[in-house]
LODO-176155 format. One record per atom (N, C-alpha, C, O): residue in three letters; y negated, x, z negated. Coordinates in steps of 0.2 Angstrom, whole numbers, plus 5000, padded with zeros to 4 digits. Example, Ala and Ser with C-alpha at 12.3 -4.5 7.8 and 13.67 -1.06 7.14 Angstrom:
2
ala502850664961;ala502250624961;ala501650664961;ala501750714958;ser501150644965;ser500550684964;ser500050644961;ser499450674960;
END
This chain:
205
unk496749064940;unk496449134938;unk496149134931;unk495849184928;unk496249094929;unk495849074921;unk496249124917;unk496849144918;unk495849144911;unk496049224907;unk496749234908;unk497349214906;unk496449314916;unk496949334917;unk497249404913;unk496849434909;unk497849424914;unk498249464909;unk497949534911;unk498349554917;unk497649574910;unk497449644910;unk497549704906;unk497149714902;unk498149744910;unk498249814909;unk497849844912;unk497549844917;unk497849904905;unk497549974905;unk498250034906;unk498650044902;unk498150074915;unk498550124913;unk498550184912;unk498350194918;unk498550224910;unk498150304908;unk498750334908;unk499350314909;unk498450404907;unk498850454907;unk498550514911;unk498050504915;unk498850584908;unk498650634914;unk498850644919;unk499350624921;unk498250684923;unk498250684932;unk499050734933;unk499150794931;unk499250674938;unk499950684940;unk500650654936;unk501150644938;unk500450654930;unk501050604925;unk501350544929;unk501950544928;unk501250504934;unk501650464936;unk501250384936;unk501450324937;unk500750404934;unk500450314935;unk500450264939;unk500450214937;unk500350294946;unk500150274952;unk500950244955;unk501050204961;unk501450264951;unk502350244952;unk502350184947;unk502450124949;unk502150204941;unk502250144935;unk501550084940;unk501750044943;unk501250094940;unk500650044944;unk501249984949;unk501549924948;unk501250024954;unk501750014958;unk502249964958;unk502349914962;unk502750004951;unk503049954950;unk503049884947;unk503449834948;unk502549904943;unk502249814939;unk502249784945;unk502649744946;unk501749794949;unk501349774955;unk501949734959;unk501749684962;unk502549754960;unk503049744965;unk503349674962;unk503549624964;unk503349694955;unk503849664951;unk503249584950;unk503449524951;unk502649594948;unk502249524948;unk501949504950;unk501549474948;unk502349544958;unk502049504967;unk501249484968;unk500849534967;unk501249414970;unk500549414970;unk500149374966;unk499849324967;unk500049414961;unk499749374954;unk499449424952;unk499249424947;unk499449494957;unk498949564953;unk498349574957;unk498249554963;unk497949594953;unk497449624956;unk497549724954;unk497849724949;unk497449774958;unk497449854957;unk496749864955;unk496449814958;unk496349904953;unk495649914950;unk495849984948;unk495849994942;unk496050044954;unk495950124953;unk495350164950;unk494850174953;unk495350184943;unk494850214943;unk494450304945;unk493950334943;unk495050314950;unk494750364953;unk494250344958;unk494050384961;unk494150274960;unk493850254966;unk492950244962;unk492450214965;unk492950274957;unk492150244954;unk492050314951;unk491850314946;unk492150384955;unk491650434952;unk491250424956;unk491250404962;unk490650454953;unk490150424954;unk489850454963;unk490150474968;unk489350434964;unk488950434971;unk488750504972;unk488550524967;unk488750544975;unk488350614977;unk488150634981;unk487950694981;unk488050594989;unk487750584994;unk487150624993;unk486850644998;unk486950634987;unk486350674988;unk486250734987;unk485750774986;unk486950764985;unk487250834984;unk487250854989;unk487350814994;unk487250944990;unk487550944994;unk488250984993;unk488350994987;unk488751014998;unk489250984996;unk489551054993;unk490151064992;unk489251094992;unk489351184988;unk489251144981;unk489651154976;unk488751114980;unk488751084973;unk489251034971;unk489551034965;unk489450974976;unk489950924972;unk490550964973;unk490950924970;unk490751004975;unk491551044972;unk491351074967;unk491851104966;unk490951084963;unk490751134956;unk490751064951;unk490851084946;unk490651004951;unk490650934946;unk491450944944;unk491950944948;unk491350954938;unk491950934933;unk492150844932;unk491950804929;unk492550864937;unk492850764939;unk493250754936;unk493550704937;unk493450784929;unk493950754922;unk493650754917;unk493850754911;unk492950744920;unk492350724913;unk492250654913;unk492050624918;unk492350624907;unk492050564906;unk491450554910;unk491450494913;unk490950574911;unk490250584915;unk490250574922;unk489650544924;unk490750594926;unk491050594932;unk491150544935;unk490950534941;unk491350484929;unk491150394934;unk490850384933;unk490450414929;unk490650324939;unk490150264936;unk490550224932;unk490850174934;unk490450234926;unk490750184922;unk490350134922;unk490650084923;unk489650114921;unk489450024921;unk489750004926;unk490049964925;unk489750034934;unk490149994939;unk491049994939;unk491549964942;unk491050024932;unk491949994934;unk491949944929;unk492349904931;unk491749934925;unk491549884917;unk491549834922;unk492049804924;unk490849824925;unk490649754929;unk491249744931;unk491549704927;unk491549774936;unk491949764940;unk492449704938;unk492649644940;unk492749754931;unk493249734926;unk492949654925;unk493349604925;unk492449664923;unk492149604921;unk492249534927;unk492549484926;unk491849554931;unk491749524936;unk492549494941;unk492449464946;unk493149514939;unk493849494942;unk494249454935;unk494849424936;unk493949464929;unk494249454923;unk493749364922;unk493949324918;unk493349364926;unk492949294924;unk493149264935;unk492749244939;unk493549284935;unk493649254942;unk493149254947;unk492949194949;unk492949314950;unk492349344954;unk492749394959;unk493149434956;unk492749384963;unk492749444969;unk492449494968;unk491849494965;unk492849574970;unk492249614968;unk492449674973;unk493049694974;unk491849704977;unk491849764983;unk491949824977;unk491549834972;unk492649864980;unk493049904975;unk492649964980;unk492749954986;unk492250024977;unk491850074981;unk492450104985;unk493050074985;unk492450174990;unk492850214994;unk492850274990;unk492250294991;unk493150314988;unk492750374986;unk493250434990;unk493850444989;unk492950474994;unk493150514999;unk493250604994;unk492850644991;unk493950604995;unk494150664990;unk494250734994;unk494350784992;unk494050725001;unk493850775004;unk493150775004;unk493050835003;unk492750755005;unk492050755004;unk491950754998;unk491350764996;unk492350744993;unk491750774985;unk491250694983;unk491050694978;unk491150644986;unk490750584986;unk491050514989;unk491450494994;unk490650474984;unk490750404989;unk490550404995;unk490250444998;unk490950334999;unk490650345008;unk490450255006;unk490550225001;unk490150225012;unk489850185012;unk490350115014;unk490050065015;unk490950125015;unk491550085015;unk491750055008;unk491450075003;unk492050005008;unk492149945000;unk493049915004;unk493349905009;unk493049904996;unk493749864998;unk493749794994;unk493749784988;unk493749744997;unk493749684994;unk494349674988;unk494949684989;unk494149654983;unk494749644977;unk494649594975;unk494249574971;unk495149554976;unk495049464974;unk495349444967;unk495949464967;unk495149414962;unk495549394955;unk496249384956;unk496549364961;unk496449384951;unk497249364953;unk497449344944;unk496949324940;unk497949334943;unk498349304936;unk498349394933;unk498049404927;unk498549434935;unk498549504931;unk498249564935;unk498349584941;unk497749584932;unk497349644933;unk497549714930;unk497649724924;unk497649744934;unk498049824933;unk497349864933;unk496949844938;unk497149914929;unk496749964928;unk497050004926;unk497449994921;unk496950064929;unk497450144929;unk496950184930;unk496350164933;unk497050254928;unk496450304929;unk496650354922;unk496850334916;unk496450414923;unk496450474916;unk496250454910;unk496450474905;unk495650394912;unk495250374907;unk495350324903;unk495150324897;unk495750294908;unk495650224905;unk495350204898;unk494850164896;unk496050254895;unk495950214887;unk495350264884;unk495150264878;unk495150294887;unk494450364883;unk493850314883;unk493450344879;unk493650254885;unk492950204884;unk493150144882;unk493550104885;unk492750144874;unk493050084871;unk492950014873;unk493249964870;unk492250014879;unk492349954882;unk492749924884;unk492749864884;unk493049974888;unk493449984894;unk494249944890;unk494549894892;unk494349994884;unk494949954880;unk494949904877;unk495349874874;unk494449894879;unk493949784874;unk494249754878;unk494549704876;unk494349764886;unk494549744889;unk495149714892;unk495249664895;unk495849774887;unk496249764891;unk496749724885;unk496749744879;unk497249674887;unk497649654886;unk498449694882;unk498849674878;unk498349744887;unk499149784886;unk498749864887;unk498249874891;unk499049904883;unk498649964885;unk499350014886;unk499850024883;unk499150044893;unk499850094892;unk499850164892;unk499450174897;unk500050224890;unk500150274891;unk500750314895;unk501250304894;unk500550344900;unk501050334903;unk501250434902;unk500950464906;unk501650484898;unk501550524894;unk502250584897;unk502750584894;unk502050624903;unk502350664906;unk502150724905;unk501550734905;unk502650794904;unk502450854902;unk501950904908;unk501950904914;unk501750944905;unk501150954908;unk501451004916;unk501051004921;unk501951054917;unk502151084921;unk502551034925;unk502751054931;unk502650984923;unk502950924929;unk501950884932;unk501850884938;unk501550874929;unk500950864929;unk500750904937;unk500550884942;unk500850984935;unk500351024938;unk500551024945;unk500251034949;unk501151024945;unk501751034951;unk501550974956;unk501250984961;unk501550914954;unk501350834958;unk500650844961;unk500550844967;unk500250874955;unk499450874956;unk499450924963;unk499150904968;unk499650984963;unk499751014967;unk499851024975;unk499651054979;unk500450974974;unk500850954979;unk500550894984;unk500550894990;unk500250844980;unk499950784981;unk499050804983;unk498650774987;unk498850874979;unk497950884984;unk498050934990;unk497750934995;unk498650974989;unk498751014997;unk499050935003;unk498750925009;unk499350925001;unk499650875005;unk499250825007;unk499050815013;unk499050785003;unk498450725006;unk497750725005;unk497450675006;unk497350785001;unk496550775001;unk496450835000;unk496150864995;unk496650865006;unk496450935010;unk496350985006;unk495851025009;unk496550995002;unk496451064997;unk496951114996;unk497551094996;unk496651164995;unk496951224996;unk497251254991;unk496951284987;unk498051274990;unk498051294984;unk497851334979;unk498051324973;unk497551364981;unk497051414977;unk496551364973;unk496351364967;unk496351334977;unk495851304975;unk495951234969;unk495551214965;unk496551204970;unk496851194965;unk497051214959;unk496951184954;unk497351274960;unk497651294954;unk496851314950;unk496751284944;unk496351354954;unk495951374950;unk495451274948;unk495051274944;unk495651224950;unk495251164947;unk495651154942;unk495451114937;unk496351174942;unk496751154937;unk496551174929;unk496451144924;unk496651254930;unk496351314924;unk495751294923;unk495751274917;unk495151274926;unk494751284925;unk494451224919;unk494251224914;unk494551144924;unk494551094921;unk494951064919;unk495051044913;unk495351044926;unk495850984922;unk496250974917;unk496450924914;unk496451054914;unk496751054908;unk496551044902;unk496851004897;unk495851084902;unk495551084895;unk495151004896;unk495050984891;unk495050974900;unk495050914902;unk495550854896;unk495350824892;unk496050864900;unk496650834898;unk496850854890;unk497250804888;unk496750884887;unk496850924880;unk496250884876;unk496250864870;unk495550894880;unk494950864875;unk495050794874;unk494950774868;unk495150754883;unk495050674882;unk495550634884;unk495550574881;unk495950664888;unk496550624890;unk497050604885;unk497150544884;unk497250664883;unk497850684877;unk497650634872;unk498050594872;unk497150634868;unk497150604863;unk497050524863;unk497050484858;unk496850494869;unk496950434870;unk497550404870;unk497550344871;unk498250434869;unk498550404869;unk498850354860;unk499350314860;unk498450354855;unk498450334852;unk498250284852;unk498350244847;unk497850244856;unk497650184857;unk498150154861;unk498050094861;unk498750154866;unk499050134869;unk499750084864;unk500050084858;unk499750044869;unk500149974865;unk501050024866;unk501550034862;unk501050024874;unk501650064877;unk501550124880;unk501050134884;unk502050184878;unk501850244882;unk502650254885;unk503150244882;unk502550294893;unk503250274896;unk503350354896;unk502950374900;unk503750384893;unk504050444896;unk504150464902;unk504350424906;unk503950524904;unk504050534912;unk503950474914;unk504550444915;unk503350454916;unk503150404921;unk503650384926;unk504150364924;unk503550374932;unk504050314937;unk504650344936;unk504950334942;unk505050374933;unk505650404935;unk505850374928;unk506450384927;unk505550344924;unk505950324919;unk506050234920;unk505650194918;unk506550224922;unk506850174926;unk506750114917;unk506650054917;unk506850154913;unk507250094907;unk506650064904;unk506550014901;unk506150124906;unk505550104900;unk504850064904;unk504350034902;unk505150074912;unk504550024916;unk504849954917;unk504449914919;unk505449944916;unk505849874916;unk505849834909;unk505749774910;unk505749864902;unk505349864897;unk504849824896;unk504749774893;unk504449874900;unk503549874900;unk503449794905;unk503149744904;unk503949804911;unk503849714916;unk504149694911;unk503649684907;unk504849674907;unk504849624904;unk504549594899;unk504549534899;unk503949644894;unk503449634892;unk502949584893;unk502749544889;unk502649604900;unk502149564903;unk502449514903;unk502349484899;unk502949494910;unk503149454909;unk503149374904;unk503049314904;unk503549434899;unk503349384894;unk502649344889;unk502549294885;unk502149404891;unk501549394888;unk501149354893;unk500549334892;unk501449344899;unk501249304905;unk501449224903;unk501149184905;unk501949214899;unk502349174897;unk502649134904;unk502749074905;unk502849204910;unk503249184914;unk504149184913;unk504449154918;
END
């Protein structure tokens, strides 16, 4: 597990990351660690819960970023590290952890990724993963009625409100730090075969 190989994968909410994720993941077996950073906004157990639906969650402020640094840190120097739970119907962390053991390649994915310069100190390969925003809103939508009990109204109005001008302030312009940016995300079959062969190669497997 000695200096393992660490991607950054970013992009805006619903672009397809969590597919390009996937497929690295598939392709270099058990040699990965996953390090999601929607699992690190931050604690609000002491909200209550009329207030944490009102937190603008496409704000850089929104994580705990020293706890994902560490994190990073701490699976990058070959440490185990309890990856938090963060419950998207409740608005807050819960008191559950997921053990995430070192591996040879560490995957880190989130809106953010590349928006914290720490965070990009960190990473080996940085990726963009750069899908149009009306395929964006469609997934998003599709994906919080369907799995993290949200209504679409309530959607659409998180979408207007924040995640655009969101994505427009902070997301959008990180893609200029990116080493690879993949077209329409997991559907683009040539550029995520590309992107494995890449690693691969910088894995010197």
């Amino acid at each position: 597990m000695a200096n393992p190989f660490t991607i950054g994968i970013a992009g805006g909410s619903g672009s397809g990351k969590s597919t390009v994720v996937r497929r690295v993941a598939e392709a270099v077996g058990d040699y990965v660690a996953v390090l999601e950073m929607d699992a690190y906004y931050k604690d609000q157990s002491n909200m209550p819960f009329e207030e944490r639906v009102k937190v603008n969650y496409d704000h850089p402020f929104a994580f705990d970023m020293d706890l994902f640094i560490s994190h990073i840190k701490e699976l990058k120097q070959g440490r185990p590290i309890d990856k938090p739970f963060y419950s998207f119907s409740e608005h807050t962390r819960t008191p559950r952890t997921t053990r995430v053991n070192p591996a040879g390649v560490i995957i880190v994915d989130g809106i953010l990724v590349l928006e914290d310069e720490r965070v990009r100190a960190l990473m080996d390969m940085k990726v963009y993963v750069d899908t149009d925003a009306d395929v964006r809103f469609i997934r998003r939508l599709v994906r919080d009625t369907r799995d993290r009990g949200r209504t679409m109204e309530s959607v659409i109005r998180q979408y207007l409100d924040t995640v655009r001008p969101m994505n427009n302030q902070f997301v959008e312009p990180t893609k200029k730090y990116a080493d690879v940016i993949v077209p329409e995300g997991g559907f683009n079959t040539v550029a995520i075969d590309m992107l494995i062969a890449s690693i691969r190669t910088r894995m010197g497997r």
